[in-house]
C-alpha positions in Angstrom: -23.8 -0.3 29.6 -24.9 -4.0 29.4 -22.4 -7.0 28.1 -24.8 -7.8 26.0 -25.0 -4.2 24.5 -20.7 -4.1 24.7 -20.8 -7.3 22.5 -23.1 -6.1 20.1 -21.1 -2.6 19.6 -18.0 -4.5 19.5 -19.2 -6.9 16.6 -20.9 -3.8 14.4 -17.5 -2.1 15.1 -15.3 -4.9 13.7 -17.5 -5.3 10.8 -17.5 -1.5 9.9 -13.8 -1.3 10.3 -13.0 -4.2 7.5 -15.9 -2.5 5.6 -13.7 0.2 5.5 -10.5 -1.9 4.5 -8.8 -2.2 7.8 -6.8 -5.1 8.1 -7.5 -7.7 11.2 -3.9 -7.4 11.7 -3.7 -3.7 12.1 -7.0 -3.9 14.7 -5.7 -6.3 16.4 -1.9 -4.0 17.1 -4.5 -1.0 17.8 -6.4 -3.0 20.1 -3.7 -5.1 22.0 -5.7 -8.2 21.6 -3.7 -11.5 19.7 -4.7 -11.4 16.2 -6.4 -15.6 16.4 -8.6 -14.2 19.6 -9.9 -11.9 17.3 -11.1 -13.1 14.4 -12.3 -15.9 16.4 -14.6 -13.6 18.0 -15.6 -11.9 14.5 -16.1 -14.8 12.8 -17.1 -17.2 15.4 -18.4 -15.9 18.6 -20.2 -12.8 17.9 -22.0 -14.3 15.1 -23.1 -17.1 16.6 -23.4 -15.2 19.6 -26.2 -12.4 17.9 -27.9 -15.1 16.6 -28.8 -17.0 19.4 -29.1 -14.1 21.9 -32.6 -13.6 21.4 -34.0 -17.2 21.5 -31.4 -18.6 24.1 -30.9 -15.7 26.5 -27.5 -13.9 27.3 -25.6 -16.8 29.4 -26.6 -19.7 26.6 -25.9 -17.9 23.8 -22.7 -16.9 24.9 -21.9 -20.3 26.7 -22.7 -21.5 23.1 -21.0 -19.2 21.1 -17.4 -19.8 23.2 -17.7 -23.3 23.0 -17.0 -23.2 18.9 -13.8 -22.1 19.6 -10.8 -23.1 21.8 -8.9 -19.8 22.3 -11.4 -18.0 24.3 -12.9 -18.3 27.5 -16.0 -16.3 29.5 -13.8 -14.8 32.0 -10.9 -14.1 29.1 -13.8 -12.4 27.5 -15.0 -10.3 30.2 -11.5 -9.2 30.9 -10.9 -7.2 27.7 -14.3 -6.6 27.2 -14.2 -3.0 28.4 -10.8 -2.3 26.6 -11.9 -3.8 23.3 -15.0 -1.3 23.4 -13.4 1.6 23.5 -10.1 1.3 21.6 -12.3 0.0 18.5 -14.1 3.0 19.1 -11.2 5.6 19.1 -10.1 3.2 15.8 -13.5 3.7 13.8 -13.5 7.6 14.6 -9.9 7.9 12.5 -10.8 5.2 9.3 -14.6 6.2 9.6 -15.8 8.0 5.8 -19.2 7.2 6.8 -19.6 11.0 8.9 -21.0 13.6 6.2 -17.7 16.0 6.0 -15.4 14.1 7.6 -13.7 13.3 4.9 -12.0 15.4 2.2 -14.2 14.7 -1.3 -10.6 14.0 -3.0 -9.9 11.0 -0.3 -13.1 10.0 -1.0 -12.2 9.7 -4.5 -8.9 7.7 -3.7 -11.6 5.2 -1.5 -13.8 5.0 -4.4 -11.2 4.6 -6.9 -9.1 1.7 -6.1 -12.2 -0.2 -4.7 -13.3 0.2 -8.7 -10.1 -1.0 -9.7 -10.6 -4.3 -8.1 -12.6 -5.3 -11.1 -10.4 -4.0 -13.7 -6.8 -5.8 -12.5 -7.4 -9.4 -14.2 -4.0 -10.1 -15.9 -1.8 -7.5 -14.1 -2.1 -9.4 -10.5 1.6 -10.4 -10.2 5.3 -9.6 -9.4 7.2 -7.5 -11.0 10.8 -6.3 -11.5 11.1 -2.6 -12.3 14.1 -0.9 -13.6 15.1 3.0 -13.5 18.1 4.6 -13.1 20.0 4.9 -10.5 20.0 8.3 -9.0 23.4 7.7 -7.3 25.7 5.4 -9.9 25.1 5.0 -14.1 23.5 1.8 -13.3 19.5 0.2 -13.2 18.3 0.6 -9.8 15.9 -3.1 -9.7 13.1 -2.7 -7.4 10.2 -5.7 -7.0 6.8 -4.4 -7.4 3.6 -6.8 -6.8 -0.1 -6.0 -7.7 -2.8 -8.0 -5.9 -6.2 -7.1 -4.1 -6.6 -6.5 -0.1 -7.4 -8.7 2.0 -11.2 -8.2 1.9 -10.8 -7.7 -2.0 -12.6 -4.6 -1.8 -9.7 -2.4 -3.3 -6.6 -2.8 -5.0 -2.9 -3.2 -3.4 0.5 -2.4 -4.9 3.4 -3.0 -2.8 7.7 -2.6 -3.3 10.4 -3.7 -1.9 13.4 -1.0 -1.8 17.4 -1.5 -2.7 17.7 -1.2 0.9 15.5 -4.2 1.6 11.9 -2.1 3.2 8.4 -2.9 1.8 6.0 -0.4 1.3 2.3 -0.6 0.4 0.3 1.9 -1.5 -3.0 2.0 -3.6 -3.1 1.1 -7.5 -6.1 2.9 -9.5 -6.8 1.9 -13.3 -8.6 3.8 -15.0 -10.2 2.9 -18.5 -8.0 0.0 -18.8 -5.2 1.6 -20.3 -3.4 4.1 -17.1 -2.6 3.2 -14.0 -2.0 5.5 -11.1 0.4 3.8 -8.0 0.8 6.1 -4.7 2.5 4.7 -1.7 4.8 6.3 1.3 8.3 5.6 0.6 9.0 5.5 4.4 7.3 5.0 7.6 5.0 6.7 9.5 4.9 9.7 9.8 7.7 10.5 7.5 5.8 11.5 4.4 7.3 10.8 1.1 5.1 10.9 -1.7 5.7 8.5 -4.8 3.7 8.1 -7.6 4.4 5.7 -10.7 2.1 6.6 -13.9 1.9 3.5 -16.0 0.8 2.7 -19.5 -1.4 -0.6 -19.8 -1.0 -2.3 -23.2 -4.2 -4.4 -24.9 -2.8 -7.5 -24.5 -3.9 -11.2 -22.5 -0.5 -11.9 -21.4 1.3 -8.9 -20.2 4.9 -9.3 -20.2 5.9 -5.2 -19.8 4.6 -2.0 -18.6 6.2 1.3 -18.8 5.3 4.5 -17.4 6.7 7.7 -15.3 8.3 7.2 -11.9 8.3 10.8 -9.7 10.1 9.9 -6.0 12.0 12.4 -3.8 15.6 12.1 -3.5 17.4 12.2 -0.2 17.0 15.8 0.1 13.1 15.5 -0.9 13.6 16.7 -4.3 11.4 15.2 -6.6 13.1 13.4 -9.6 10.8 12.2 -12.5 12.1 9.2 -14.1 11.7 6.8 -16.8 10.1 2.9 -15.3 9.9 -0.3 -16.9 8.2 -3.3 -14.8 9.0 -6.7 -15.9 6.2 -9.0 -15.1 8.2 -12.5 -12.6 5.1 -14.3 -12.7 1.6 -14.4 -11.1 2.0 -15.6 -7.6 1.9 -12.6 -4.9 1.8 -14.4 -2.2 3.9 -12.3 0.4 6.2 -15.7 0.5 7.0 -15.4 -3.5 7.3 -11.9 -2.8 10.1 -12.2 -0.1 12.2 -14.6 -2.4 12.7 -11.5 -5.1 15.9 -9.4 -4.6 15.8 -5.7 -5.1 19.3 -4.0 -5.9 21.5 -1.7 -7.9 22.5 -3.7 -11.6 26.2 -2.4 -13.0 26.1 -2.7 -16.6 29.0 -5.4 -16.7 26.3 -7.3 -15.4 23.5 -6.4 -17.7 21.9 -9.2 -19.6 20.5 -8.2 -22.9 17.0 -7.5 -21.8 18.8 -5.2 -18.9 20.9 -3.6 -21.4 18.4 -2.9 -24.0 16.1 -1.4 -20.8 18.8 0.7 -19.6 19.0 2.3 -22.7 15.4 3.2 -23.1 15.5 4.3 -19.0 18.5 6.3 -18.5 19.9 8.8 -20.9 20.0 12.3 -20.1 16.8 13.1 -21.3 15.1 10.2 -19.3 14.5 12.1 -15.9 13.9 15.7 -14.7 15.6 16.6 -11.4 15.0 19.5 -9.4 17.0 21.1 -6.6 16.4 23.7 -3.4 18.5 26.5 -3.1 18.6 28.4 -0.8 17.2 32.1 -1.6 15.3 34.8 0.2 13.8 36.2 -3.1 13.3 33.1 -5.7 13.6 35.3 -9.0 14.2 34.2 -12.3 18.2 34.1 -11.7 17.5 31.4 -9.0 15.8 29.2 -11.9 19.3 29.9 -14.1 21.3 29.3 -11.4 19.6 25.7 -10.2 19.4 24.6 -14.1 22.9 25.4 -14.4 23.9 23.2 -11.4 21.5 20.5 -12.6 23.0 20.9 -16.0 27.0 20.7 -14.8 25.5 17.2 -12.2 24.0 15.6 -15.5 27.2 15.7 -17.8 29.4 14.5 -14.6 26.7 11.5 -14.2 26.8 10.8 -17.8 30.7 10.6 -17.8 
């Protein structure tokens, strides 16, 4: 295979990728190549590059295309050139939806639905502080949330910051303005814990609160379905605003009146459904007694 031909693959590659909402960040890890070097060769070289080729020849249009930026030379070039081919390759064969049937008509969905949401986020871009209750002390459990769009702006990002101080980032979907769906892994790869947040969106211009469902596995990876209240911070997202906002647990000695009045609408005994494994070869209907009656006995102890 030609350079030329390698360059040309390698710029329809990179485009495809952030077509398909891969971050430049997350190439360049893949890829091993210094996140600057790369988008200076996506948005600099390559273009340039492509559209001089054919009235310049190879060696000008290249010469030309390096010279616009300062963090790449021919022979640096050349060096990954072979590397960069095939490991954006290998990276556009696992985000690729673009195959008939290689992707599941459900993920599809997912794809298609949070890039539809882009348009309908207006006044909930933000951060947030939501409140639930604790599943470990009678207290709110405070947890930042922020709603902004990707990088590319071609979907629509929610991300939270823990009690014990981790970010995750999942997908937001509205639909029809008035619910919103939030799904994100609660750990790292390739742990998979599912949680989902179902949210009601009021008719208003200046959103203050949301409320909705929150369903999260406990430590055990029992689900829990709990009561959520966000609390709109303010509009900047930026991942430095972000960083400044504290998650943690709230005692209620500490409550201010807006906590207080939230804790009681969040965590009462009939503001979450718990469920619990036990063990059992057979699962009959005296397994469902027996786990209501433990979950039963663990909600009056919390309550006291």
């Amino acid at each position: 295979m030609t350079e030329q031909k390698q360059l040309t693959d390698i710029y329809e590659r990179l485009g495809q990728l952030r077509r398909e909402g891969v971050k430049m960040k997350d190439i360049a890890l893949f890829t091993g190549v210094s996140p600057s070097v790369l988008s200076a060769l996506y948005a600099t070289v390559l273009p340039t590059f492509a559209a001089q080729v054919g009235e310049k020849g190879f060696d000008k249009a290249l010469d030309e295309a390096l010279s616009q930026v300062n963090n790449l030379s021919r022979k640096r070039l050349f060096g990954l050139l072979d590397d960069l081919h095939a490991r954006l390759q290998e990276l556009l064969e696992r985000f690729s939806s673009s195959t008939p049937g290689k992707m599941h008509p459900f993920l599809n969905f997912l794809r298609e639905a949070t890039a539809a949401s882009v348009g309908k986020l207006g006044n909930l871009k933000g951060i947030y502080m939501s409140y639930s209750c604790s599943s470990s002390v009678r207290a709110l459990k405070a947890e930042p949330f922020y709603f902004a769009l990707s990088d590319d702006g071609r979907s629509l990002v929610v991300g939270r910051k823990s009690i014990h101080g981790s970010i995750r980032e999942g997908i937001g979907i509205v639909q029809e303005r008035q619910i919103m769906y939030i799904l994100f892994n609660a750990f790292r790869e390739p742990d998979m814990s599912l949680v989902t947040v179902y949210l009601q969106l009021p008719f208003l211009e200046n959103i203050r609160y949301l409320r909705g469902l929150y369903l999260v596995p406990d430590y055990n990876k029992n689900p829990i379905a709990r009561r959520i209240v966000l609390v709109k911070l303010g509009n900047d997202c930026s991942p430095e605003a972000f960083e400044r906002v504290e998650a943690g647990i709230i005692m209620q000695e500490q409550f201010t009146e807006e906590q207080e009045r939230i804790f009681d609408y969040t965590c009462n005994r009939t503001d979450y459904i718990k469920m619990c494994t036990l063990p059992s070869p057979k699962l009959d209907l005296r397994d469902l007694q027996a786990e209501k009656k433990l979950l039963d006995a663990e909600a009056e102890e919390f309550e006291q």
